[in-house]
Rosetta silent file (secondary structure, phi, psi, omega in degrees, C-alpha in Angstrom):
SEQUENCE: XXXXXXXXXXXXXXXXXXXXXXXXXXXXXXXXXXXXXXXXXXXXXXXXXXXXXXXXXXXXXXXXXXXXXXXXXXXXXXXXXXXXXXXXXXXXXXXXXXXXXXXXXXXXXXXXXXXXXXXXXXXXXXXXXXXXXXXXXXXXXXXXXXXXXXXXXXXXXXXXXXXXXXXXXXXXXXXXXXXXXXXXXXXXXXXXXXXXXXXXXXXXXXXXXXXXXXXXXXXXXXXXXXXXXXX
SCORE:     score description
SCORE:     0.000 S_00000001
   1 L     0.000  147.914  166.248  102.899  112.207  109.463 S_00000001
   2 E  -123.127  126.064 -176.724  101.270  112.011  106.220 S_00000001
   3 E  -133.531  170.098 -169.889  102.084  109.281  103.330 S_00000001
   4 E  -125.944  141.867  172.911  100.999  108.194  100.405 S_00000001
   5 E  -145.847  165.085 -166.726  100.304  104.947   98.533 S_00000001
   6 L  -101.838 -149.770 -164.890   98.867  103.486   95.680 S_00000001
   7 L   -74.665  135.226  163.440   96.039  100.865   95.241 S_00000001
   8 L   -71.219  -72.179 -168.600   95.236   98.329   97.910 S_00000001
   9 L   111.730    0.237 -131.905   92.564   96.352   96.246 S_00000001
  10 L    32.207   54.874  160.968   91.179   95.688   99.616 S_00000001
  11 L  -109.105   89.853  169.252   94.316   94.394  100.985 S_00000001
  12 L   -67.474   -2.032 -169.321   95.067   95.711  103.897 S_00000001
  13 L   -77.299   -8.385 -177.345   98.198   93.574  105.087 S_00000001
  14 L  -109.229  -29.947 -179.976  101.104   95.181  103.827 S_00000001
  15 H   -63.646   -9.077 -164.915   99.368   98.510  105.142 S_00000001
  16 H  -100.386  -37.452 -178.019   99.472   96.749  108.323 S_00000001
  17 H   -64.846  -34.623 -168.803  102.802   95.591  107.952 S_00000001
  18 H   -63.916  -54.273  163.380  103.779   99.260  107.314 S_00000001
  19 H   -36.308  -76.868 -179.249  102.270  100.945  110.328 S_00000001
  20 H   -27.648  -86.523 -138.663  104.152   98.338  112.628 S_00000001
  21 H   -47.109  -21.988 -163.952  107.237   99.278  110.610 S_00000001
  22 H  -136.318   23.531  132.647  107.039  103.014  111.174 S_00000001
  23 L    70.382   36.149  170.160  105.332  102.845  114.599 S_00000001
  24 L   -71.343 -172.709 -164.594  102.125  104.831  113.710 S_00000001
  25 L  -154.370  155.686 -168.381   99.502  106.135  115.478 S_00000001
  26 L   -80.182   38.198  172.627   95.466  106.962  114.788 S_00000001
  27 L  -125.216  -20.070 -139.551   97.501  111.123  114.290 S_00000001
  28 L  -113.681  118.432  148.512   98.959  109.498  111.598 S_00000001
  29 E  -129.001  171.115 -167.929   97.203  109.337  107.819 S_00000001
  30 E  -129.011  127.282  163.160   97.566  107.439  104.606 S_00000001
  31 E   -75.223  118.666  158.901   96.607  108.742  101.411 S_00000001
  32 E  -111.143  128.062  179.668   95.574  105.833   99.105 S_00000001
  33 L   -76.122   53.179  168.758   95.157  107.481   95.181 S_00000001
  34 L   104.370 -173.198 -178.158   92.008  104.789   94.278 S_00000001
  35 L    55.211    9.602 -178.250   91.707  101.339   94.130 S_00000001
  36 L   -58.323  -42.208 -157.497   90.963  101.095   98.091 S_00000001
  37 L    36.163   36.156  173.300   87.916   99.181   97.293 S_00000001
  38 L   -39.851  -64.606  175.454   86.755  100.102  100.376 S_00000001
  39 L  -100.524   65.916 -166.795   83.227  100.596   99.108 S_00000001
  40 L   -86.554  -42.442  159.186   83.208   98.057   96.913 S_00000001
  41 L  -119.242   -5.230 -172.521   79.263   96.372   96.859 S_00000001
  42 L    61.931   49.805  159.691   77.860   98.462   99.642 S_00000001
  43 L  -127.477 -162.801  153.562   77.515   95.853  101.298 S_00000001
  44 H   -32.375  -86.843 -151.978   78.413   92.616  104.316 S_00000001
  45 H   -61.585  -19.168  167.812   81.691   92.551  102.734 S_00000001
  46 H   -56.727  -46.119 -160.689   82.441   96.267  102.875 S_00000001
  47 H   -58.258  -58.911 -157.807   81.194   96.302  106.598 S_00000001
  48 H   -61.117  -18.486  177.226   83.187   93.842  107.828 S_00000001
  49 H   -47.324  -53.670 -166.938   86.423   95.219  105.515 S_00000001
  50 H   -71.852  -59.762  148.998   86.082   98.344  107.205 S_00000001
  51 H    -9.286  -69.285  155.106   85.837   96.928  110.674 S_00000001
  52 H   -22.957  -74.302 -129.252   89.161   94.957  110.068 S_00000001
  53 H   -73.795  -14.777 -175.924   90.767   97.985  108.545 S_00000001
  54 L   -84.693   -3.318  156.242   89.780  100.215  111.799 S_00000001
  55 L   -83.325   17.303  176.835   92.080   98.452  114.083 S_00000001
  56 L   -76.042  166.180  171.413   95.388   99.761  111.929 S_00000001
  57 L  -122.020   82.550  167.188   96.581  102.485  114.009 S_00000001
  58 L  -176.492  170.317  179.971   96.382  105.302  111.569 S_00000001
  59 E   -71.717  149.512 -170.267   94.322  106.951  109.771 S_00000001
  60 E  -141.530  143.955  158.587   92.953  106.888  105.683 S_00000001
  61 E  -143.030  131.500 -168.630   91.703  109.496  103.260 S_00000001
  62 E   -78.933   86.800  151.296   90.330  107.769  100.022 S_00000001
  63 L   -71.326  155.933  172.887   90.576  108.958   96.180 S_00000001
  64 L   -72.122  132.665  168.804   87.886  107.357   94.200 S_00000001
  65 L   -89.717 -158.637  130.269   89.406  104.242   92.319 S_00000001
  66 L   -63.810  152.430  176.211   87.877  102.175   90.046 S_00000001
  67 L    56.115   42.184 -172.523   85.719   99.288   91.393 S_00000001
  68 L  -175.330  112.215 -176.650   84.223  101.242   93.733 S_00000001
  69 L   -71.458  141.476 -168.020   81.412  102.960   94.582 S_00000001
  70 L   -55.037  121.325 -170.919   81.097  106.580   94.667 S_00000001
  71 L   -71.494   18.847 -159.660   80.436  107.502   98.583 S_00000001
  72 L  -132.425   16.262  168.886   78.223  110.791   97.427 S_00000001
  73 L  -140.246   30.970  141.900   75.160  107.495   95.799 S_00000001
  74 L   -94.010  139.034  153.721   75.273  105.670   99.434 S_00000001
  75 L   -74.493   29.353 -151.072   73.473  106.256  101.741 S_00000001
  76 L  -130.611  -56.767 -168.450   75.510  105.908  104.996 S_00000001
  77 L   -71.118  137.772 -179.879   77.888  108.980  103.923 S_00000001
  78 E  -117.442  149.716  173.552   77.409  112.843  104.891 S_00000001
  79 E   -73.015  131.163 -175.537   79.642  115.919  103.653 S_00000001
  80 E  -120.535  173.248  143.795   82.148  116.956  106.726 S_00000001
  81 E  -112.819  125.360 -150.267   84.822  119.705  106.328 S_00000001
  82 E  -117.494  113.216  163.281   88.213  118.370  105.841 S_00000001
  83 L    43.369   43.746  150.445   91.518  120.846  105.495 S_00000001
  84 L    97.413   -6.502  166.805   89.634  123.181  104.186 S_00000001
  85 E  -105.114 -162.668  175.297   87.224  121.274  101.779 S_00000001
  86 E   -97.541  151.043  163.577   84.425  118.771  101.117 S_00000001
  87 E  -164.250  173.143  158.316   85.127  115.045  101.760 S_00000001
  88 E   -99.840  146.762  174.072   82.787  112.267  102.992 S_00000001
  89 E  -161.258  156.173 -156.523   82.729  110.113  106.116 S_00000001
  90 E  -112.018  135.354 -158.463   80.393  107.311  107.257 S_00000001
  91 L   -64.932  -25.853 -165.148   79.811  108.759  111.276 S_00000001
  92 L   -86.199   -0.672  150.094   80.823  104.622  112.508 S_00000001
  93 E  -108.958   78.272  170.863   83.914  104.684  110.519 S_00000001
  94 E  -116.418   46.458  162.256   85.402  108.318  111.164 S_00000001
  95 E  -110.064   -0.830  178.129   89.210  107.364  110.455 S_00000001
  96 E  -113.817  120.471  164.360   88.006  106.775  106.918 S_00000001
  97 E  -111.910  133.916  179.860   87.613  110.133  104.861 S_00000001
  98 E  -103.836  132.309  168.658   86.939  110.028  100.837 S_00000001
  99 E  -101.966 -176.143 -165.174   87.593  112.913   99.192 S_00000001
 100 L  -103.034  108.437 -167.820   85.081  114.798   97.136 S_00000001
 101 L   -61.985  135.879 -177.162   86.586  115.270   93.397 S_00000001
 102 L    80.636    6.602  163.074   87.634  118.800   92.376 S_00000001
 103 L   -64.148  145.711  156.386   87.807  120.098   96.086 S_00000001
 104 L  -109.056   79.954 -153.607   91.024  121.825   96.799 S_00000001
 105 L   -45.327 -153.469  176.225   92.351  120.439  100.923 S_00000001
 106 L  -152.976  103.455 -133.326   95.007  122.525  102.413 S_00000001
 107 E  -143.171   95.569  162.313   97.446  119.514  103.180 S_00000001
 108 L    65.368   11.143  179.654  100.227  120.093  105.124 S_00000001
 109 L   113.095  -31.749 -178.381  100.139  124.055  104.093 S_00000001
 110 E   -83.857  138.313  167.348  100.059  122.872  100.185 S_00000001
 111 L   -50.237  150.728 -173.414   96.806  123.384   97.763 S_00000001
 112 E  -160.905  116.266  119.119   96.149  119.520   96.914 S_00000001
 113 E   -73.800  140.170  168.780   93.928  119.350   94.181 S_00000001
 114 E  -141.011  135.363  160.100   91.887  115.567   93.658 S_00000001
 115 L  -163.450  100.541 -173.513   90.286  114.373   91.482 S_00000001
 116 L   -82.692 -172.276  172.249   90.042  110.108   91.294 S_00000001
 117 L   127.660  170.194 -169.479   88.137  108.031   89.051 S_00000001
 118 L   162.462  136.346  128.851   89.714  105.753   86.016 S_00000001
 119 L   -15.780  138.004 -164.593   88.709  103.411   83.110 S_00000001
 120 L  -137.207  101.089  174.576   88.397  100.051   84.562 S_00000001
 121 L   -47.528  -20.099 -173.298   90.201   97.521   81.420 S_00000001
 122 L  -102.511   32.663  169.757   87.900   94.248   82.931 S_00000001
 123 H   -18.740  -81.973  176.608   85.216   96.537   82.070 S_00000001
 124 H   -50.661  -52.425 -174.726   83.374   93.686   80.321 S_00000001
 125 H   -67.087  -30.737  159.302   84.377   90.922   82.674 S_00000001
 126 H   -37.370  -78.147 -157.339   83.288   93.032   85.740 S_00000001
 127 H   -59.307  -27.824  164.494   79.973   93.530   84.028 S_00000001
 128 H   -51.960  -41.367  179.186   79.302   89.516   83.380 S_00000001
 129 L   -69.658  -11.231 -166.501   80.180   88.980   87.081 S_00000001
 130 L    47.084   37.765  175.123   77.855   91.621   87.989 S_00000001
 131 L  -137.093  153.063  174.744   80.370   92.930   90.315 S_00000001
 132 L    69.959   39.615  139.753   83.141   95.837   90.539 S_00000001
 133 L  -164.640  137.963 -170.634   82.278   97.970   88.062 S_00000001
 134 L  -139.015  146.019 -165.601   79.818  101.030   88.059 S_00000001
 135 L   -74.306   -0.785 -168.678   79.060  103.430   85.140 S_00000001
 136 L  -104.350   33.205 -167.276   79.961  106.540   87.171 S_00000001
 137 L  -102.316   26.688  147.011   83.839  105.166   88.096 S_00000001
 138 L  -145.260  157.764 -161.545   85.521  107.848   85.676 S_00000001
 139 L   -72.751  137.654  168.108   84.592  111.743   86.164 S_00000001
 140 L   -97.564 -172.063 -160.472   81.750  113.204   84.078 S_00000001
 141 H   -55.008  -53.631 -179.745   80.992  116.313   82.705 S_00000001
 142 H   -64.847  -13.637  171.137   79.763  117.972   86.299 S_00000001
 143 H   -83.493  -51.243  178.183   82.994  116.741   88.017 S_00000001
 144 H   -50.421  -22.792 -163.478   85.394  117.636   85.219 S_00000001
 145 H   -75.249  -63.127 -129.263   83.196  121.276   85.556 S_00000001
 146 H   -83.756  -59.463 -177.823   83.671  121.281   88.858 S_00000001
 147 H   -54.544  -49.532 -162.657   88.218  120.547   88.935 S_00000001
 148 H   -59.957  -41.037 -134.598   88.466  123.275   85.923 S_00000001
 149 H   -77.156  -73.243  172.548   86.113  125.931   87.807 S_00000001
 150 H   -24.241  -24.005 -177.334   88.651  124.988   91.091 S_00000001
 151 H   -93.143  -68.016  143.430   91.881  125.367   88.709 S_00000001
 152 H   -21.375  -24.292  133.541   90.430  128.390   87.826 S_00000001
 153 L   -91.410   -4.761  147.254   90.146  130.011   91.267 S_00000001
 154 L  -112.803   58.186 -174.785   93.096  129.102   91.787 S_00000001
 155 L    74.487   -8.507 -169.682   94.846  130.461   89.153 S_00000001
 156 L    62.195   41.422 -163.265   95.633  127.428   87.320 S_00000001
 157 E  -156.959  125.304  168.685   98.480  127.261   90.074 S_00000001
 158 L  -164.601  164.634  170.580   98.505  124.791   93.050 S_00000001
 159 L   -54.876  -64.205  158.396  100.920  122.384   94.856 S_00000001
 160 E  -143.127  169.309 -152.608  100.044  119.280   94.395 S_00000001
 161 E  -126.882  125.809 -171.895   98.020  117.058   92.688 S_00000001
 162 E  -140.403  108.586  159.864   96.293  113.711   93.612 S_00000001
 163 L  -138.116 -170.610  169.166   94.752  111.600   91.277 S_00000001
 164 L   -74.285  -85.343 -128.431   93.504  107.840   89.897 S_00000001
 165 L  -128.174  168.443 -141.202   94.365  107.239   87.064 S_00000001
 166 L  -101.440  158.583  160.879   97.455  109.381   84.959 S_00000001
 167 L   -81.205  138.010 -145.857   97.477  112.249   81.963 S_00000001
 168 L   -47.816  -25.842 -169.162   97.201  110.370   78.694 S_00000001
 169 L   -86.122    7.168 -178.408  101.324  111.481   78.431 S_00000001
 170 L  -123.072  -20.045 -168.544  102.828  109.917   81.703 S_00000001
 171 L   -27.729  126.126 -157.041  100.356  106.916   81.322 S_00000001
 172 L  -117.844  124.196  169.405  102.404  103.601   81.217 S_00000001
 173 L   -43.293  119.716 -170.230  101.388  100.389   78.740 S_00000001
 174 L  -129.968  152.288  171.039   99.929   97.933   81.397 S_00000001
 175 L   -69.474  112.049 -169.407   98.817   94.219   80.678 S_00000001
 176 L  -101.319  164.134 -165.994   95.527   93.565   79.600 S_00000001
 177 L   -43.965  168.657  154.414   92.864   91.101   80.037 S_00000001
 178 L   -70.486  152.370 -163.780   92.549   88.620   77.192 S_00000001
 179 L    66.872   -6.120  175.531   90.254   89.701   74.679 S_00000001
 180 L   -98.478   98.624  172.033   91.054   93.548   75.265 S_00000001
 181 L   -36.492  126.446  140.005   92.431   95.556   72.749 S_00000001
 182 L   -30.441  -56.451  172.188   94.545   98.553   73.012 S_00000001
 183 L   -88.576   -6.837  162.621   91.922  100.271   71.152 S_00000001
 184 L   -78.728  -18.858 -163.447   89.232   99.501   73.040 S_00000001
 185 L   -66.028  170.626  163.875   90.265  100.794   75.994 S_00000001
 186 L   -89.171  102.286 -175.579   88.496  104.367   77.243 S_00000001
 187 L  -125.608   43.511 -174.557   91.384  106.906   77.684 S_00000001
 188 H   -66.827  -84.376 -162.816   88.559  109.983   77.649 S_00000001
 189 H   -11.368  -62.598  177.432   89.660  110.577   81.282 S_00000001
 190 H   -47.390  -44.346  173.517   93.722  110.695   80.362 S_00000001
 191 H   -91.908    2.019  144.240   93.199  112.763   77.858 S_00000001
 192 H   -68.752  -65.770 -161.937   91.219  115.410   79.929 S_00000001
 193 H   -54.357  -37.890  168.180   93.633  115.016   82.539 S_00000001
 194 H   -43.788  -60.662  177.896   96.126  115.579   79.840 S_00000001
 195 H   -38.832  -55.730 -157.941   94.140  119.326   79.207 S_00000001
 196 H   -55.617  -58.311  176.828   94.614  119.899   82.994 S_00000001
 197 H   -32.415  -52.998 -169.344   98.186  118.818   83.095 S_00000001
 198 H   -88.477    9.848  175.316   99.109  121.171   80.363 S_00000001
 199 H   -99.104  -45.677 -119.016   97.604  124.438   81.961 S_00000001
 200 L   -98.959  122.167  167.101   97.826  123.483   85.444 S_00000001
 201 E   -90.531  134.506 -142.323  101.202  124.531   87.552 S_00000001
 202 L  -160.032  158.295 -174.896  102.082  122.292   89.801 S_00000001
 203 L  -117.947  -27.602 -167.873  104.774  120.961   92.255 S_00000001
 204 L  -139.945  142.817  127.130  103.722  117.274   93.079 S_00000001
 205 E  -110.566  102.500 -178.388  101.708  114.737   91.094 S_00000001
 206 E   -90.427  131.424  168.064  100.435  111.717   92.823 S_00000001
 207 L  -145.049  167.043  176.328   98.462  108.578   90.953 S_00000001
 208 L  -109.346 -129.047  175.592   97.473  104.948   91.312 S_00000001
 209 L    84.869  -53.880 -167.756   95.849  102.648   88.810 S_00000001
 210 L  -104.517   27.734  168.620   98.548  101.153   87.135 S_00000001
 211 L    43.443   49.590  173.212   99.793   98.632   89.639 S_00000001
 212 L  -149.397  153.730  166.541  103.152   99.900   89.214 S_00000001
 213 L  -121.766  133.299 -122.523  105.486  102.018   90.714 S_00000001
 214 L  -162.710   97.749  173.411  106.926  104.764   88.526 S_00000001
 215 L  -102.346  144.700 -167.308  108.711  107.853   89.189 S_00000001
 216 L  -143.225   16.555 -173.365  108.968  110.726   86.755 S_00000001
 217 L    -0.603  101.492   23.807  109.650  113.697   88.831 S_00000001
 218 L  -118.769   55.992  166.063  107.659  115.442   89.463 S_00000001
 219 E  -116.033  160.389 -171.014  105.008  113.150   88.643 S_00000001
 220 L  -119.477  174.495  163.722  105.035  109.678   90.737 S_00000001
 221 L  -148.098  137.196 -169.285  102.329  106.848   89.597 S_00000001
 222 L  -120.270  145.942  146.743  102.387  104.704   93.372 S_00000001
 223 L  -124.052  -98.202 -169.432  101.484  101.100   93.991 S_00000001
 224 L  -118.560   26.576  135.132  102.661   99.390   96.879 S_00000001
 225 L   -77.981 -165.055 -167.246  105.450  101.640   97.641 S_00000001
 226 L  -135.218  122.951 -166.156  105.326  104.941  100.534 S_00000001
 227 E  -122.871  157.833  158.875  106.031  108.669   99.790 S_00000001
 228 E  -107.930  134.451  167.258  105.544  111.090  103.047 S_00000001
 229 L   -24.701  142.526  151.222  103.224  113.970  101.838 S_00000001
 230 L   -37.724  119.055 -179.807  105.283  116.719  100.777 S_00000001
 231 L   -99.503    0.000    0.000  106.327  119.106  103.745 S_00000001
């Protein structure tokens, strides 16, 4: 089986509870749309995260969140081929895959476009703390290049859709830090995602981000509920 969830945060315990619940196995993967914070300093605390997280008995493939560094500016990860794309994997962790934004997998028989990445509202607070937050955590011009050109060989027509953060028009008002505006926030991403959204034909939309869970069929926004991949 394949399912889907929204952000961990690097809290793996309810993922843990869930595997007991549904009696998985290392055959078995979990989609998380961002927020894994898997790679979160590139560091001790990553190592040992990862360590933990490799006795679940299933499997993970990573969108890029927020608060988290991109596995393509480490130096531990190599490009494998995954369902028919690019993804990353670190060779001592190979139950963790990340995918590589604007590849299109082959998933269960369906085109799955990804492409993760998000606005991070503690922007500022991040950046005092020196921790959690990196300037390349929402997609730039060569990534954004890279999902149209992919939309574009395929027609502007695919199955589903897996991303971070939402198109500016499903996007949901979420509570923000103290001192953070409405109008401060950065919603370039949404509203590109918005562009895609209105070309793009589509069957499924999957997202994290907003630490809610929020169906709109057929777009979902996931937190710490479980969808099984589309069959």
């Amino acid at each position: 089986m394949i399912y889907l969830t929204g952000d961990t945060n690097g809290d793996f315990s309810r993922i843990q509870d869930f595997c007991s619940a549904m009696g998985t196995t290392k055959d078995d993967t979990m989609i998380v749309l961002g927020g894994a914070s898997m790679n979160f300093n590139g560091g001790q605390y990553d190592y040992y995260k990862k360590k933990n997280v490799s006795a679940l008995p299933i499997k993970f493939f990573f969108v890029h969140g927020c608060h988290e560094i991109r596995p393509e500016t480490l130096g531990t990860y190599k490009e494998i081929e995954w369902h028919g794309g690019t993804a990353y994997i670190e060779e001592e962790f190979p139950d963790y895959i990340f995918a590589k934004d604007g590849e299109v997998y082959d998933i269960n028989g369906h085109k799955t476009l990804v492409c993760g990445g998000g606005y991070s509202p503690n922007k500022e607070f991040c950046i005092r703390q020196g921790v959690g937050w990196y300037p390349d955590e929402q997609p730039d011009a060569a990534i954004k290049a890279r999902v149209e050109a992919a939309c574009e060989a395929n027609n502007w027509i695919v199955d589903v859709v897996l991303t971070h953060s939402a198109p500016a028009k499903f996007a949901p008002a979420i509570p923000l830090p103290p001192m953070v505006s409405e109008a401060s926030l950065d919603k370039s991403t949404e509203l590109w995602l918005d562009e895609i959204e209105n070309k793009l034909h589509y069957n499924f939309w999957f997202c994290g981000h907003y630490q809610m869970d929020l169906a709109m069929d057929p777009f979902y926004i996931m937190y710490e509920t479980y969808e099984a991949f589309p069959a």
